[in-house]
C-alpha positions as CSV (number, residue, x, y, z in Angstrom):
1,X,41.4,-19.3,17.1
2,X,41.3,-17.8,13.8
3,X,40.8,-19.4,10.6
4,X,42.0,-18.2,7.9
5,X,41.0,-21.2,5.0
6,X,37.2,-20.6,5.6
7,X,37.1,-17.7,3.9
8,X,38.9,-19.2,0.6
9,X,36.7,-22.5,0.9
10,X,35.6,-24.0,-1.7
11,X,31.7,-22.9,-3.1
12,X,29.4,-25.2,-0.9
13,X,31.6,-26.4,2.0
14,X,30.8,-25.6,5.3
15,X,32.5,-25.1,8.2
16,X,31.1,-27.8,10.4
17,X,30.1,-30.9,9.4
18,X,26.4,-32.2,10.4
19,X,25.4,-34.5,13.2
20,X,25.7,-37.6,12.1
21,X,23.1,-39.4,10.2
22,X,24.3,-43.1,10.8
23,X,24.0,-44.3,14.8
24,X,27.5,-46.6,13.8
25,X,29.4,-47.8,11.0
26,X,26.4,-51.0,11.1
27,X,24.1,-48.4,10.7
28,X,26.0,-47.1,7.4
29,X,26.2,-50.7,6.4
30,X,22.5,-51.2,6.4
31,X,21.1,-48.3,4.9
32,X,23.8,-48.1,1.9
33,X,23.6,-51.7,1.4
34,X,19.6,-51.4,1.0
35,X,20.1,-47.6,-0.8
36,X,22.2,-49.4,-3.5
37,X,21.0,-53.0,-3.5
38,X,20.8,-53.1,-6.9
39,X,24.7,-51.8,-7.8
40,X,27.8,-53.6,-7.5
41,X,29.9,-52.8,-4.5
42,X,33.0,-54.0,-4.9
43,X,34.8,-56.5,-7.8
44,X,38.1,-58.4,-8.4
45,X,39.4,-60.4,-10.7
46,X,36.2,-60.2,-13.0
47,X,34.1,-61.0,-10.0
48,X,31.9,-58.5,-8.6
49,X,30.1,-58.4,-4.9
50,X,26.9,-56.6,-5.0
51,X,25.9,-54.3,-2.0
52,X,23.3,-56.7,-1.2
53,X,26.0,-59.9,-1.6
54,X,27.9,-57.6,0.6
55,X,24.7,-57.4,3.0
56,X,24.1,-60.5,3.2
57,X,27.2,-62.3,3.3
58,X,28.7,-60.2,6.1
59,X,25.6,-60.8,8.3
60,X,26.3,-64.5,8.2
61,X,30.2,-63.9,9.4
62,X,28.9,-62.1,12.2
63,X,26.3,-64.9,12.8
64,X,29.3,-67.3,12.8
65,X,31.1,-65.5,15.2
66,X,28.4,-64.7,17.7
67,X,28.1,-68.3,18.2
68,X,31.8,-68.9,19.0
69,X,30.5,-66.4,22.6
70,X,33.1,-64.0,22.5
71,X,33.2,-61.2,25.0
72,X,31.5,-58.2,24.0
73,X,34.6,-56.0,21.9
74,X,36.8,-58.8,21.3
75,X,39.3,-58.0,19.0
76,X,39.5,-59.7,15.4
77,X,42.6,-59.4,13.2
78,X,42.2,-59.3,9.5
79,X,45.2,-60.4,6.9
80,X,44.0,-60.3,3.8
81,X,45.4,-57.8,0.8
82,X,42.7,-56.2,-1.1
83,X,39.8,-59.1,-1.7
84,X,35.9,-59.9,-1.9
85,X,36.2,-61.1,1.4
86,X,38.0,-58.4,3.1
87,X,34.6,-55.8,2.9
88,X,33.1,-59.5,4.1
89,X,35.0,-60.0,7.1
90,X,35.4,-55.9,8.1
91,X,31.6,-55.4,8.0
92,X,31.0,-58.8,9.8
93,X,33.2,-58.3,12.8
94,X,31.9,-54.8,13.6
95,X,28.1,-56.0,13.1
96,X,29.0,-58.4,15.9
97,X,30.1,-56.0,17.9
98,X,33.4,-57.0,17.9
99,X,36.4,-54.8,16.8
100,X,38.6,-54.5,13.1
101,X,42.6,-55.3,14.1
102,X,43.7,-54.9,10.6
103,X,47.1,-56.6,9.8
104,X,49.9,-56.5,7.1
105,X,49.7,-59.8,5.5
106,X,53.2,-58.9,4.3
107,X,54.3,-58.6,8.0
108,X,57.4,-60.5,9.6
109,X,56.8,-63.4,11.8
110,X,58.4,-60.7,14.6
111,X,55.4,-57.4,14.1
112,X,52.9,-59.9,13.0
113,X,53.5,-61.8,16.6
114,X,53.9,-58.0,18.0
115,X,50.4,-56.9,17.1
116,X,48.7,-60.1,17.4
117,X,49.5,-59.9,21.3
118,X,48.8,-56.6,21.9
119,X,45.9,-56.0,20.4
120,X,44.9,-59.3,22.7
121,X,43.4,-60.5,19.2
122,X,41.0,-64.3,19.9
123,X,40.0,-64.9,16.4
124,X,42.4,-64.4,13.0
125,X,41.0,-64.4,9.5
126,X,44.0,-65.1,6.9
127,X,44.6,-65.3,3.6
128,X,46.2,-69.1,3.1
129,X,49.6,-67.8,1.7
130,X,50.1,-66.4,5.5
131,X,49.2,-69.3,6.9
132,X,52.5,-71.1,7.4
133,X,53.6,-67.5,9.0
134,X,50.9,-67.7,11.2
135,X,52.1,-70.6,12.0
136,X,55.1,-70.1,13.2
137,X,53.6,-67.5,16.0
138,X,50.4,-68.8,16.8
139,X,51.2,-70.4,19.9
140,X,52.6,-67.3,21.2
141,X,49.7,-65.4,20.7
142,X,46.0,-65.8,22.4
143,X,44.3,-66.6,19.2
144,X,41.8,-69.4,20.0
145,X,39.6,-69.0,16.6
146,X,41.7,-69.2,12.9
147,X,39.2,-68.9,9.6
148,X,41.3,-69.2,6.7
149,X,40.1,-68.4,2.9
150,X,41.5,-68.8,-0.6
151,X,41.8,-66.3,-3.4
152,X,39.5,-68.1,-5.5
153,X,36.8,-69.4,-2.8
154,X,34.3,-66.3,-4.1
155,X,34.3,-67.7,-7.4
156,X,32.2,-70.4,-8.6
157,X,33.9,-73.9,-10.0
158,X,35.8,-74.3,-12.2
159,X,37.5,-71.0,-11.8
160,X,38.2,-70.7,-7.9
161,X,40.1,-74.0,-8.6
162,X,42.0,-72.6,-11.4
163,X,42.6,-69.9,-9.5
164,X,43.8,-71.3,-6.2
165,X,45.7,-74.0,-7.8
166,X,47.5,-71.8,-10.2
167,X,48.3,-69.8,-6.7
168,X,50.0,-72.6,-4.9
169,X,51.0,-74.7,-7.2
170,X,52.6,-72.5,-10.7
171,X,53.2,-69.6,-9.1
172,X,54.1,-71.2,-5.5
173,X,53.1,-68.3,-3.5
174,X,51.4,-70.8,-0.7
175,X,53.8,-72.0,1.5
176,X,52.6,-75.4,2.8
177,X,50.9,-75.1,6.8
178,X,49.4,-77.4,9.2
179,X,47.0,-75.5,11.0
180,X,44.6,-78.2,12.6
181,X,41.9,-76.3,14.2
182,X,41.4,-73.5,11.2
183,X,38.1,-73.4,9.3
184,X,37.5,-72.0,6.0
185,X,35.1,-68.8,5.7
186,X,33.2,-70.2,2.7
187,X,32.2,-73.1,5.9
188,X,31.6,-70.1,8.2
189,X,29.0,-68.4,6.1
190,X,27.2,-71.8,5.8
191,X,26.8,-71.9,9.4
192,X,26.2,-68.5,9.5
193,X,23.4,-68.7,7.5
194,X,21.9,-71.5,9.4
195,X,21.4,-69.1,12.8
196,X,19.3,-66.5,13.4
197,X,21.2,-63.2,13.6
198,X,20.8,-60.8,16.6
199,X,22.8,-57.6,16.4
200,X,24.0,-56.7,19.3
201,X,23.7,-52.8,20.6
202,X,26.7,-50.5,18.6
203,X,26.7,-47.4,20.4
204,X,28.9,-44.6,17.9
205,X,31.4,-44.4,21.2
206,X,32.5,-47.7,20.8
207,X,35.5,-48.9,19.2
208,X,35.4,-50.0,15.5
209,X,39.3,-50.5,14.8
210,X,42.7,-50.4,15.8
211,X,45.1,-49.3,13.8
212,X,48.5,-50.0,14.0
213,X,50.9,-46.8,13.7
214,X,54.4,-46.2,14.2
215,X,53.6,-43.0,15.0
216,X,56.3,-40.6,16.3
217,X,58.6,-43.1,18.3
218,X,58.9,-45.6,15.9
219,X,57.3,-48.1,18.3
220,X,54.0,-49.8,16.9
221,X,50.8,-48.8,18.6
222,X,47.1,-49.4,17.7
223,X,45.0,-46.2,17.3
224,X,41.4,-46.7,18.7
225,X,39.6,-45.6,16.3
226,X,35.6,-45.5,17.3
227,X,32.7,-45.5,15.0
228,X,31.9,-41.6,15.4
229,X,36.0,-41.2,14.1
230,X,35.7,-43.1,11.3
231,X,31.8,-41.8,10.6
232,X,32.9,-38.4,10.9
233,X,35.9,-38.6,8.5
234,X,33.2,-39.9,6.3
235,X,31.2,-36.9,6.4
236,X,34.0,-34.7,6.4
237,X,35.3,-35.5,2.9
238,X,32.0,-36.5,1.3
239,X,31.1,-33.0,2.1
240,X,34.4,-31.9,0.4
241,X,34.0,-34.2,-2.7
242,X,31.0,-33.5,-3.8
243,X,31.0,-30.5,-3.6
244,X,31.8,-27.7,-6.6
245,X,33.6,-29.5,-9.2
246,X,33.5,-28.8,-12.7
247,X,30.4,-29.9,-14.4
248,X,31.8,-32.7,-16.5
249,X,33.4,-33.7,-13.2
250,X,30.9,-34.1,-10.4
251,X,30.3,-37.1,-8.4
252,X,27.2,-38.8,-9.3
253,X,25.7,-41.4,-6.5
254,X,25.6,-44.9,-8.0
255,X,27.9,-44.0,-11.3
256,X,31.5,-44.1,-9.6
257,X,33.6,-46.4,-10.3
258,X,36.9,-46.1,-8.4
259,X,40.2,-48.7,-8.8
260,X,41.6,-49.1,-4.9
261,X,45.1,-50.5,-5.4
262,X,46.4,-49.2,-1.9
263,X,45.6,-51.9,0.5
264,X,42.2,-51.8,2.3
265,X,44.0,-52.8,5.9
266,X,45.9,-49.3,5.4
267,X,43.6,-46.3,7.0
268,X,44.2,-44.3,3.7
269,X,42.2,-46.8,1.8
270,X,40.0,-48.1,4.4
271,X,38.4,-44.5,4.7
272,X,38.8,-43.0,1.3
273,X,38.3,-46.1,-0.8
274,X,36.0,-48.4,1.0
275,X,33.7,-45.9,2.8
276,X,33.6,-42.7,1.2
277,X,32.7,-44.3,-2.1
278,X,30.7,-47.1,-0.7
279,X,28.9,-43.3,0.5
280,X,28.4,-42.9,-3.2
281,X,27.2,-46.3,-4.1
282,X,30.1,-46.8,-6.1
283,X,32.0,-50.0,-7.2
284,X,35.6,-50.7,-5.8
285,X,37.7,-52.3,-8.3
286,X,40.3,-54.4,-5.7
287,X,44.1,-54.2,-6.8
288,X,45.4,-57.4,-4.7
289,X,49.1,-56.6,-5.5
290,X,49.6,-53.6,-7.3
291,X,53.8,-54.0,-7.6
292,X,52.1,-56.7,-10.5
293,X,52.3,-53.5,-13.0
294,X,50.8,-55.6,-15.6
295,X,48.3,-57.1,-14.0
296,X,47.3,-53.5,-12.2
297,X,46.9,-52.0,-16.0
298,X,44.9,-54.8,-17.4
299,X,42.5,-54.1,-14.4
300,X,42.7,-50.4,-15.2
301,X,41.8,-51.0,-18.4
302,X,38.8,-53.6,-18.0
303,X,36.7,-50.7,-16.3
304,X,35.4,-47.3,-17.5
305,X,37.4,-45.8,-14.0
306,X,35.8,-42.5,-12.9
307,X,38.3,-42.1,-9.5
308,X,42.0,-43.1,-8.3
309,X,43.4,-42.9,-5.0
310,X,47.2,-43.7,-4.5
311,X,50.8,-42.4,-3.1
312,X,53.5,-40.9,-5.5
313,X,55.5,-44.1,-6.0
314,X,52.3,-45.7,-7.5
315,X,51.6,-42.7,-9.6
316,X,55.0,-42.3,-10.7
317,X,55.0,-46.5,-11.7
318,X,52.1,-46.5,-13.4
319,X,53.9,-43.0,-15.2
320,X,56.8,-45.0,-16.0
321,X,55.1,-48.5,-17.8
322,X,54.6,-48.2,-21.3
323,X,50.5,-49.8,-21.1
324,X,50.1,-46.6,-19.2
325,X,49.3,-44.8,-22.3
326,X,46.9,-46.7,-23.9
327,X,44.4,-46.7,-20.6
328,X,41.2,-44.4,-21.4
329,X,41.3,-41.7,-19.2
330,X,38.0,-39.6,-20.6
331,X,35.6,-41.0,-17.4
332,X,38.1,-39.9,-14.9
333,X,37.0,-37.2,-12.8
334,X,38.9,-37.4,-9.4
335,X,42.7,-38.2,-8.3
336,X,43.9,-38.0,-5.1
337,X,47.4,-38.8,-3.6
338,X,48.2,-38.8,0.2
339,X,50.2,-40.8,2.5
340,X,53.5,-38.9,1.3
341,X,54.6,-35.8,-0.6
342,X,53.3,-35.8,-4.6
343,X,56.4,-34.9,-6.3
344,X,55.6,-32.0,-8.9
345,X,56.5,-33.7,-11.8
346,X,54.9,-36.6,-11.2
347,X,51.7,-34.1,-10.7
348,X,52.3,-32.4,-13.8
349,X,52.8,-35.4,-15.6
350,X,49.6,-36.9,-14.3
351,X,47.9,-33.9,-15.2
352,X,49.4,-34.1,-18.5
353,X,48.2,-37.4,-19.7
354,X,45.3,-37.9,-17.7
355,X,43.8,-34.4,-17.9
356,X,42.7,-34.7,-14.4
357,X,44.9,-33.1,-11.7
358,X,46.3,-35.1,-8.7
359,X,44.5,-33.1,-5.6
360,X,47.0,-33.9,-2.6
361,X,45.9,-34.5,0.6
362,X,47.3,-35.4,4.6
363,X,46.2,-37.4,7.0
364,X,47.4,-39.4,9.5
365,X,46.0,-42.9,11.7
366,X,45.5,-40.9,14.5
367,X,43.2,-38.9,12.6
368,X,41.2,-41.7,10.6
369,X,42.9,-40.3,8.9
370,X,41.9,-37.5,6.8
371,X,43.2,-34.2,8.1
372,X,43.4,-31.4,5.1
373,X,42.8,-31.3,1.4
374,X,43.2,-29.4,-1.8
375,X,40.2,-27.9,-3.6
376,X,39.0,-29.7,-6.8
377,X,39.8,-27.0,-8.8
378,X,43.3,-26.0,-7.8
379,X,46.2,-25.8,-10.0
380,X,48.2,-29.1,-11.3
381,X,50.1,-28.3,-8.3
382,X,50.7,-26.4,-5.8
383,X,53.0,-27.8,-3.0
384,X,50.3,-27.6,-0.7
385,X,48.6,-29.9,1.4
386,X,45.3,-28.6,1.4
387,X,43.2,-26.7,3.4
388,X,41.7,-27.8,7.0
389,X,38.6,-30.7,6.6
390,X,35.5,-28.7,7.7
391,X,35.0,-29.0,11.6
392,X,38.8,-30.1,12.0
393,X,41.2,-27.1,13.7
394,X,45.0,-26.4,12.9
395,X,47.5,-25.0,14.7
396,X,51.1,-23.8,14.0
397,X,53.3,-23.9,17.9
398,X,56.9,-24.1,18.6
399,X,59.0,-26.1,21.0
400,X,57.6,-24.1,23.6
401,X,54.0,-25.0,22.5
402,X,53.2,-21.1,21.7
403,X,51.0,-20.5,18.8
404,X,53.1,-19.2,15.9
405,X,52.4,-16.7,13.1
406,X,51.6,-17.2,9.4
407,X,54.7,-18.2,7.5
408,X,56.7,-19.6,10.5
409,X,57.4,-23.5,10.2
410,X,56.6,-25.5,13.3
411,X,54.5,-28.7,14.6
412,X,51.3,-29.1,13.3
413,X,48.7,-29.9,15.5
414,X,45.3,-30.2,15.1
415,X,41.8,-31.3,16.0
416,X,38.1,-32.6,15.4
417,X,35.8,-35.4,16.0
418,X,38.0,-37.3,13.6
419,X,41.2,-37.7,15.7
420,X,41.4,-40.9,17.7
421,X,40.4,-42.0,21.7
422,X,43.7,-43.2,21.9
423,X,46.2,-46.0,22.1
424,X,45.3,-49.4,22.7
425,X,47.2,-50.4,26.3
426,X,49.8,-47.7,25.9
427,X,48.1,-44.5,28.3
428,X,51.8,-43.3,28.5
429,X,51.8,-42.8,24.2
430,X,48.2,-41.3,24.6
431,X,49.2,-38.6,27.3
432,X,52.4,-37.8,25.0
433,X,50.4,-37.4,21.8
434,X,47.0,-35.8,23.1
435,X,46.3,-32.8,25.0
436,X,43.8,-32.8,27.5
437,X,42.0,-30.4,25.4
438,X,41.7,-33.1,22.5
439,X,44.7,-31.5,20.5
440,X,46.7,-34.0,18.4
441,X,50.5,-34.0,18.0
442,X,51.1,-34.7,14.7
443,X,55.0,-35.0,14.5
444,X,54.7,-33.2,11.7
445,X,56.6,-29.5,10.4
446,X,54.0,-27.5,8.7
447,X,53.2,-23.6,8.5
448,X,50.4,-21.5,7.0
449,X,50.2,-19.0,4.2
450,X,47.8,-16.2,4.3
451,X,44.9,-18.5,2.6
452,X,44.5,-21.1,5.1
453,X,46.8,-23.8,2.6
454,X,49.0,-25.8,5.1
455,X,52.8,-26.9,3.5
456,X,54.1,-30.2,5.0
457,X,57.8,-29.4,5.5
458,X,58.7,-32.8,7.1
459,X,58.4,-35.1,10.3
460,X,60.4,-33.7,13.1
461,X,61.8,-37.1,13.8
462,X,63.6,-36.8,10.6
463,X,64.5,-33.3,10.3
464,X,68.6,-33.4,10.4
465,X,70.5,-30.4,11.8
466,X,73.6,-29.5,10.1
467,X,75.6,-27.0,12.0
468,X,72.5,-25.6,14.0
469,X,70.3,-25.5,10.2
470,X,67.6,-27.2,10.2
471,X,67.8,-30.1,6.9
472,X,64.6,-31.1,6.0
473,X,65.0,-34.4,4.0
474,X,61.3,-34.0,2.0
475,X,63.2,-30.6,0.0
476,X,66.4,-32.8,-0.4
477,X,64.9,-35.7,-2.3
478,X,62.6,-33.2,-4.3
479,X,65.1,-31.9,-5.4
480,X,67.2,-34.7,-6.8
481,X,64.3,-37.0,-7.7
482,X,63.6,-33.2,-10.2
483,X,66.6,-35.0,-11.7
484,X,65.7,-37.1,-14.8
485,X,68.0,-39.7,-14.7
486,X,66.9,-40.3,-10.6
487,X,63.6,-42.7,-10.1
488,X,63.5,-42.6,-6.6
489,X,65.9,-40.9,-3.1
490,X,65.6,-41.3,0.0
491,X,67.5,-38.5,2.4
492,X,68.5,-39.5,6.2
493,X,71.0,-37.8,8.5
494,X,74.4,-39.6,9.5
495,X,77.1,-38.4,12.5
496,X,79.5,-35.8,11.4
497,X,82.7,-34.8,13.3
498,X,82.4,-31.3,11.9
499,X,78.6,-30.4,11.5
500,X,77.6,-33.0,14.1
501,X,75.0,-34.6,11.2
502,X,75.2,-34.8,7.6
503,X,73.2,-35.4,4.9
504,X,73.2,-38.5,3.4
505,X,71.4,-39.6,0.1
506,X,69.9,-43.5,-1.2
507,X,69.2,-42.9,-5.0
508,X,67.1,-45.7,-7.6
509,X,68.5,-44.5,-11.4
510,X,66.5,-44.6,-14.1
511,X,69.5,-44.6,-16.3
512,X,72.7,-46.5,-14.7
513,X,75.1,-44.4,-16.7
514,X,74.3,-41.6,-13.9
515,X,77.5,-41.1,-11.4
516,X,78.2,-39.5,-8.0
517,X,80.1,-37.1,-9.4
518,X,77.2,-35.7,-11.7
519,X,74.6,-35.8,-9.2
520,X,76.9,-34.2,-6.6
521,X,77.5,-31.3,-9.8
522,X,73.4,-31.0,-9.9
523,X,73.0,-31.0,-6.1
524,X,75.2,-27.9,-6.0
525,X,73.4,-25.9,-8.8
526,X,70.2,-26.5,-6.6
527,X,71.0,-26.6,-2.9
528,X,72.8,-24.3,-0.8
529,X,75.7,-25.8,1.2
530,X,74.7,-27.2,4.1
531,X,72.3,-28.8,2.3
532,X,74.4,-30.4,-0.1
533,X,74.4,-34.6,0.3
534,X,78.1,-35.4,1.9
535,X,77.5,-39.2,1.1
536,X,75.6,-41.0,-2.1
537,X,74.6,-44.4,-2.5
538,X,73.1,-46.2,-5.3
539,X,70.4,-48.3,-4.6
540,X,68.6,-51.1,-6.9
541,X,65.1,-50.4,-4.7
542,X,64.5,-48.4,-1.6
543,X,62.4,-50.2,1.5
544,X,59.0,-48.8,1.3
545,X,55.9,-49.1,3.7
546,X,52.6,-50.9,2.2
547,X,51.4,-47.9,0.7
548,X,54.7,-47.1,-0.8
549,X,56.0,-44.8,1.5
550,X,59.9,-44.7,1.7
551,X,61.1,-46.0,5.5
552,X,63.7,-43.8,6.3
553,X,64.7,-45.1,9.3
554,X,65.5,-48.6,7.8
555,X,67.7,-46.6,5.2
556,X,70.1,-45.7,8.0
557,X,70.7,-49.5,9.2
C-alpha cells in the first residue's frame, strides 16, 4: 500500500522501528532502573521514589507473590489512582510473571464485579477507600489473595499518619470495611524482602496486561496486550519524541520532568506517561485526583515541569482556574492531548499562554495504544490527528471494505506490532475486530489528505443519520462549545418521526444567562439544516469517562 506521510515525516524518523532492544517489559525495568539509579522516578505528594526504590521495592512484591504459588500468568487486578505504589505493584506483578488487570477504583460495585470475573483475577491490590466496595463483590469473584495499602504508607511517621488519618477521618473518603483475610503491602514487601527472588522466564509473547475497553459494542472486554505491544509502542513514540524538535525544546535523558494527572490504570497514561518517560529517565509527578483543581495547580507549581500529557477537558479546566496563570511555563517543552478531539480554542489558548503547542494525538486500547501523531513543530492547530507511528499502516475502506481514495471519509483501520492479540475469553469480539491479516477495526471515521495527516471525523457508533445525511456529533459540539458562553456539549442522536433521528444537544454554560433560544440563533449562523440541534438541554456536568472523555451513550438514558 502506499504511504503517503513518509515522505512529509518529520527530520529523523524512520519508517520502521528497530527490533527491540528489551527481551520484556522486566527487561526494560532492569536496565532503566540500573541506567538511572541515581534519578528520581516518580514522586507524589512531596515524596519521591527513586528508580532504584522503584527496583528494589517491586522485586520484593513479586517475591511476595511467588510465594503465594500462583499458576504461571495469573491475573492480578490493580485499583489504585495515580500513587508510589501503583509503578510498585505494576512492575512487581509482571516480574513474576503474572499479568497487569488494571481497574477503575472509581468503578460501580456492578463493572468492578464484571471485570474481576472475567479477567479470572486471584489476587487484588486496593487502595483502602475501595475496600468496603470490594466488599460488597468479593465473594462473587475468585479473588483468593487481597493486599490493601494506604495513601500515606510510603511516607515515613509522622506524616503517613497525618495523611491517612486526615483521609478517613476529616475528609471521610474511607468507607469503613471488614475484610479479614487482606494484608497490607507495606507487610508484603517485608516478606518479600526476606526470600530469595527467582524471576521466572518472560518471553516478549506473553501477556503483560489486560485492558479493559468498551470498544465498539459497548460491552467491556479486556485487550491482551503482550510485552512486544506495549515494548513496541514504546519504541514507536520515543523514536517520534526525540526526534527534531526545536533546540530549546529537545528531550534530554535524565532532565524530564513530566506531571501525569490522567490515571496510570488508563492505557493513555500507562504508555505515554509511565514508560515512554521512564524511557527518558525522567520523574513522574503523580496527580491522584486531578478534578481537585487546586491541589492539581499547587503540584504544578512545586516542579520546574518540562512535559504534560492530558485530554481537552483537563486542558480546558486548568484554562479556566485563575492559579493557572501564575504557573511557570519557561521549562515546558512538550504537550500532548489524546483520548478525544482537542478543541481549537482550547489549542490556541494553550498555545497562547503556555508558548508550547498542544501536539494531538489518537490511539486506541487495542492499539496500546498509540496509533498516529502530529509533528513537534506543527501549527497551534491543525485539526489533525497526526500522521501514522513509524511501522504502523492506515487504511481508509468503506462498508464494503474497499480501500478508499484521499479525501473520502470512511473506517479507519490500521496495523503494526502495536495492536493487540486479542480479547481476553471473547474469540467472537476478536474475529469481529481483527482481520486474519492482523488489520484492526478501529470504529472509527477518518480520511486522508494528500500529506499523509489522518482527520478523526467520529466513531461510527455515534454517527446519527438525519434524512440519509450522515451527522457527525464531534463537528456539532465543536461548533457550539466555539460558543463563549458554552463550557462543555455533548451531541447524541434521538428518534424522529420525520428524519428518522435527530440531533440532540447536552450543554454545561459558562454563563447561566445563556438561553435556547440564543444558542439555537448561533447554531443556525454555523450549521446547515440538517445539522441544526432539534432538542437542547442544559446540564450542570456532563458524565465523563476517567480520562475525561464525554460518555455519549449515557447522555441518551
Amino acid at each position: 500500500m502506499a504511504k503517503p506521510w513518509l515522505a512529509h515525516y518529520p527530520n529523523g524518523v524512520p519508517e520502521f522501528i528497530k527490533p527491540l532492544e528489551y527481551t520484556s517489559l522486566v527487561d526494560f525495568l532492569e536496565q532503566i532502573t540500573q541506567q538511572y539509579k541515581g534519578h528520581t522516578a516518580f514522586s507524589h505528594m512531596g515524596l519521591n521514589l527513586g528508580y532504584s526504590g522503584l527496583e528494589k521495592n517491586s522485586r520484593y512484591f513479586a517475591s511476595y507473590l511467588l510465594s503465594l504459588n500462583l499458576e504461571r500468568h495469573s491475573r492480578v487486578a490493580i485499583i489504585l489512582p495515580n500513587c508510589l505504589q501503583y509503578p510498585v505493584v505494576l512492575f512487581g506483578i509482571l516480574r513474576a510473571g503474572h499479568i497487569v488487570v488494571n481497574t477503575n477504583p472509581l468503578y460501580s460495585a456492578r463493572e468492578l464485579k464484571n471485570q474481576l470475573n472475567n479477567s479470572g483475577a486471584t489476587v487484588v491490590v486496593l487502595f483502602e477507600s475501595v475496600g468496603r466496595l470490594f466488599e460488597s463483590v468479593a465473594s462473587q469473584t475468585a479473588v483468593k489473595h487481597i493486599v490493601i495499602t494506604k495513601m500515606g504508607d510510603f511516607f515515613s511517621w509522622p506524616k503517613s499518619g497525618v495523611i491517612n488519618f486526615t483521609l478517613k477521618y476529616i475528609k471521610k473518603k474511607v468507607p469503613e470495611f471488614n475484610l479479614l483475610t487482606a494484608v497490607y503491602l507495606n507487610d508484603t514487601l517485608v516478606l518479600g524482602k526476606k526470600r530469595l527472588f527467582e524471576m521466572p522466564s518472560i518471553d516478549l509473547k506473553d501477556i503483560a496486561f489486560l485492558q479493559y475497553t468498551g470498544g465498539t459494542t459497548g460491552v467491556s472486554k479486556g485487550a491482551m496486550l503482550s510485552h512486544a505491544n506495549m515494548l513496541s509502542n514504546l519504541a514507536q513514540i520515543d523514536n517520534w519524541i526525540t526526534q527534531e524538535n526545536k533546540v530549546e525544546k529537545e528531550l534530554i535523558a535524565g532532565s524530564e520532568i513530566v506531571i501525569t494527572a490522567l490515571p496510570l490504570y488508563h492505557i493513555f497514561a500507562l504508555t505515554a506517561n509511565l514508560l515512554c518517560f521512564m524511557k527518558l529517565g525522567a520523574e513522574n509527578v503523580l496527580i491522584s485526583d486531578p478534578r481537585d483543581v487546586s491541589f492539581l495547580i499547587k503540584s504544578i507549581k512545586a516542579k520546574k515541569f518540562t512535559c504534560i500529557t492530558g485530554v481537552n477537558t483537563l486542558f480546558d479546566t486548568l484554562l479556566q482556574a485563575p492559579d493557572f496563570y501564575q504557573i511557570d511555563f519557561s521549562a515546558l517543552k512538550l504537550s500532548v492531548a489524546g483520548g478525544m478531539a482537542t478543541r481549537e480554542h482550547i489549542a490556541r489558548q494553550w498555545k497562547k499562554h503556555t508558548g508550547c503547542i498542544l501536539v494531538e494525538s489518537y490511539g486506541l486500547t487495542e492499539a496500546s495504544p498509540a496509533v498516529t501523531i502530529n509533528p513537534l513543530k506543527g501549527p497551534d492547530f491543525s485539526n489533525s490527528i497526526g500522521q501514522p507511528l513509524p511501522s504502523t499502516e492506515c487504511e481508509i475502506r468503506d462498508k464494503n471494505n474497499q480501500l478508499l481514495p484521499v479525501g473520502e471519509k470512511g473506517e479507519l483501520f490500521i496495523r503494526g506490532p502495536q495492536v493487540m492479540v486479542g480479547f481476553w475469553q471473547h474469540s467472537d469480539e476478536t474475529q469481529l475486530a481483527l482481520s486474519e491479516h492482523g488489520w484492526l477495526k478501529t470504529g472509527d471515521i477518518a480520511k486522508f489528505d494528500s500529506k499523509g495527516f489522518l482527520y478523526l471525523v467520529d466513531r461510527l457508533k455515534d454517527m446519527i443519520l438525519v434524512s440519509g445525511f450522515n451527522v457527525y456529533p464531534n463537528e456539532i459540539e465543536s461548533v457550539v462549545c466555539a460558543h463563549p458562553q458554552v463550557s462543555e456539549c455533548g451531541a447524541i442522536g434521538i428518534p424522529d418521526q420525520h428524519s428518522g433521528e435527530a440531533v440532540k444537544i447536552f450543554v454545561v454554560r459558562n454563563d447561566s444567562s445563556l438561553d435556547k433560544a440564543q444558542l439555537m440563533h448561533y447554531c443556525q449562523h454555523h450549521l446547515t439544516d440538517y445539522k441544526l440541534p432539534r432538542a437542547i438541554e442544559f446540564k450542570s456536568s456532563l458524565p465523563k469517562t476517567a480520562v475525561g472523555k464525554i460518555l455519549r451513550r449515557s447522555l441518551s438514558h
